[in-house]
Structures are given as C-alpha cells and as structure tokens.
Residue, then its C-alpha position, 0 to 999 in steps of 0.5 A: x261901865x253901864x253909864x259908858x255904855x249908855x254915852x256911847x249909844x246915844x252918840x252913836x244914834x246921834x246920825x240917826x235921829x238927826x237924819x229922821x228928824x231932818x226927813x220929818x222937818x223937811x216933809x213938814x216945811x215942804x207941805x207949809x210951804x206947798x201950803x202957803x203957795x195954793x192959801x190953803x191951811x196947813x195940815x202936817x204930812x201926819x204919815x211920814x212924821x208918824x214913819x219917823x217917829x215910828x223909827x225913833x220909837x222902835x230904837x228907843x225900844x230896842x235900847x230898853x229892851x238891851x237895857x241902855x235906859x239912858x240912851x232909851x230916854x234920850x230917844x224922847x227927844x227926837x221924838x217929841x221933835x217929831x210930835x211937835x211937827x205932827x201938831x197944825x198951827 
C-alpha cells in the first residue's frame, strides 16, 4: 500500500518538477544566450535556479515529512537538474 502511495505521488509531482525544471533551464539558456551575444562569460542566473530548487526541496520535505520516502528521493533528481544548471561552464 505504502509503495502505491509512494508511485502515485511521484507521478502526480511529475507536471511539477517538469515545469520547475523547465523555468531553470529556460532562465538558464536565455542568460548563455544573452551571454554569447554581448561575448561576455556565462554565469548562470543562480537566483531563479535557487527559487527553483527551493521549490523542489520544499516538496521533497513535505513528502518526507508525509512519509512518502520514495517520492521524496525522487525529488533528488529534478534537483540535482537544477544544481547542474547553477554550475558555470
């Protein structure tokens, strides 16, 4: 029953984390883009990548805290998406 419970909320976070995910890579592709237009470095837009992750950390909280513990670890890998994009290149 828990392991259902556990499916269930990671597919229904699914829309969440994709759209969170998206505003981080979209924020950062804009900046590289504005970037490589002016030739200066590229250095990530590290406020709405940390509002993103910030997100994604809340919820995977909350899930912990409604002890979902798989959905909670599934909450990892938007966010380590989301610390990826915070690194320059």
């Amino acid at each position: 029953m828990v392991r259902m419970r556990n499916f269930v909320a990671a597919l229904a976070l699914l829309p969440l984390n994709f759209l969170v995910v998206g505003y981080g890579w979209l924020a950062a592709g804009m900046t590289g883009w504005a970037a490589n237009w002016d030739e200066q470095p590229y250095e990530p837009p590290l406020t709405e990548l940390g509002v993103a992750a910030g997100v994604v950390a809340a919820v995977g909280v909350a899930l912990w805290v409604a002890r979902l513990r798989g959905a909670a670890v599934f909450q990892t890998v938007p966010l380590l998406v989301l610390v990826l994009l915070m690194m320059p290149t």
